[in-house]
VMD Tcl script that draws the C-alpha trace (Angstrom):
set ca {
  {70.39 20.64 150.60}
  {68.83 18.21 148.04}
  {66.03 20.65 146.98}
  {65.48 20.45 143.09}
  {64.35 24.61 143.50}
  {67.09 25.12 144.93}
  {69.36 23.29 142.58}
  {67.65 24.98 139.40}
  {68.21 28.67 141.04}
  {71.63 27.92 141.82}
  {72.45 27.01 138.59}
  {73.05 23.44 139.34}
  {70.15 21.52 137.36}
  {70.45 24.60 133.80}
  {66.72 25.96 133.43}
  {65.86 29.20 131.48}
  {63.77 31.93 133.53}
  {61.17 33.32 131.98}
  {61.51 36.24 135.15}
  {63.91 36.66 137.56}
  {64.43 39.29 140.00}
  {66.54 39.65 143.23}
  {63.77 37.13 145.14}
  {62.00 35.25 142.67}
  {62.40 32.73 139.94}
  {59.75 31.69 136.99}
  {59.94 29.21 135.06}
  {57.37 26.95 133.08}
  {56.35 22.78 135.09}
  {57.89 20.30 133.70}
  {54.91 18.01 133.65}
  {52.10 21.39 133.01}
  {48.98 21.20 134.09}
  {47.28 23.75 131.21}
  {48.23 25.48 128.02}
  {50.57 28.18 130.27}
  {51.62 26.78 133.79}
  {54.17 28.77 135.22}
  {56.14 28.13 138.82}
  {56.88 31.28 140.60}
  {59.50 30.14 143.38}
  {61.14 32.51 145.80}
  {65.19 32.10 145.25}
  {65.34 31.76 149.51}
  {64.18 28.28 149.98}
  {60.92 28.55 152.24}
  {59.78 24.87 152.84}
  {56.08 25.43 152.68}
  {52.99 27.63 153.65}
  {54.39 26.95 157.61}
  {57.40 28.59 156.86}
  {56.10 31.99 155.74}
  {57.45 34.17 158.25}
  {56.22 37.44 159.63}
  {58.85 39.06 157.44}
  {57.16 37.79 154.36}
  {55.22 40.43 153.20}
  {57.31 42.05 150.62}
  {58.21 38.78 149.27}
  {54.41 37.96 148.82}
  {53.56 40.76 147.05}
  {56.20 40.38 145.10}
  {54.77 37.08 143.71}
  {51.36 38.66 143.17}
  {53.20 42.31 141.09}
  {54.93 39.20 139.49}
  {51.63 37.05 138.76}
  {49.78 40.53 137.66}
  {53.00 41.31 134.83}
  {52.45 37.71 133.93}
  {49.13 37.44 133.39}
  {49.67 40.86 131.10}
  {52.71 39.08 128.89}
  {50.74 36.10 128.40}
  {47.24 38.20 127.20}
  {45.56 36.12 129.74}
  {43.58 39.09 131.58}
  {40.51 38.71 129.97}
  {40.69 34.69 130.04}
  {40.56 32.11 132.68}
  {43.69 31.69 134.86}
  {44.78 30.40 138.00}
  {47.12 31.12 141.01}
  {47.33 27.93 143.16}
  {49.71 27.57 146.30}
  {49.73 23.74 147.21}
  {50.94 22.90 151.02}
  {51.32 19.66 153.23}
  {51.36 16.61 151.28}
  {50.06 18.11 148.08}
  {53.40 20.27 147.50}
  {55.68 17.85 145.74}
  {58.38 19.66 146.07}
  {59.24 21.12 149.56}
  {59.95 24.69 148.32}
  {57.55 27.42 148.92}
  {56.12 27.80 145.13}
  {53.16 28.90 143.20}
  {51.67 27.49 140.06}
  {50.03 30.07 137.27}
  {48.16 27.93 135.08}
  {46.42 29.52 132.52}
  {44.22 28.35 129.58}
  {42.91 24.95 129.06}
  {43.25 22.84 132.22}
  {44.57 19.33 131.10}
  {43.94 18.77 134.89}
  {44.25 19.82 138.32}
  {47.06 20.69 140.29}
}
mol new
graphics top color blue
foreach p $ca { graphics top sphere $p radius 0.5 }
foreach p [lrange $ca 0 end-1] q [lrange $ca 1 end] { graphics top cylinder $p $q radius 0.2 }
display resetview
């Protein structure tokens, strides 16, 4: 598979995690968006919004526990921040992911 996600959370392309559980990845964009923005990417490569299966659920709120401890490390619960999900021809990369941007917006995903 040629899936840069994939590549990164198999060790192939070296990135730091700033989390990393049995499921999920996060690590920061490497072209951000805001002051924090943050990619939250499952470790079993989902292509997209389609691809969300009816098994998804504990992956999914997985993202959002992960999102919530986020938000809380980065002192960002009393400021403006984002959780956007990008699908079809928006979502660059064809890896389910999600993008926590937080602070100043240098524009929009």
């Amino acid at each position: 598979m040629d899936c840069i996600f994939c590549k990164i959370i198999n060790g192939e392309i070296p990135k730091e995690f700033d989390y990393e559980s049995d499921s999920l990845v996060v690590f920061p964009d490497i072209n951000p968006s805001a002051d924090l923005h943050l990619l939250i990417v499952p470790k079993k490569h989902i292509g997209g919004i389609r691809d969300i299966g009816e098994n998804s659920g504990n992956l999914l709120a997985e993202v959002y526990q992960t999102v919530n401890q986020l938000v809380k490390d980065h002192n960002l619960s009393d400021n403006l921040y984002r959780v956007v999900l990008n699908g079809g021809k928006a979502q660059h990369v064809p890896h389910l992911h999600f993008h926590l941007l937080g602070g100043n917006w240098k524009r929009m995903v």
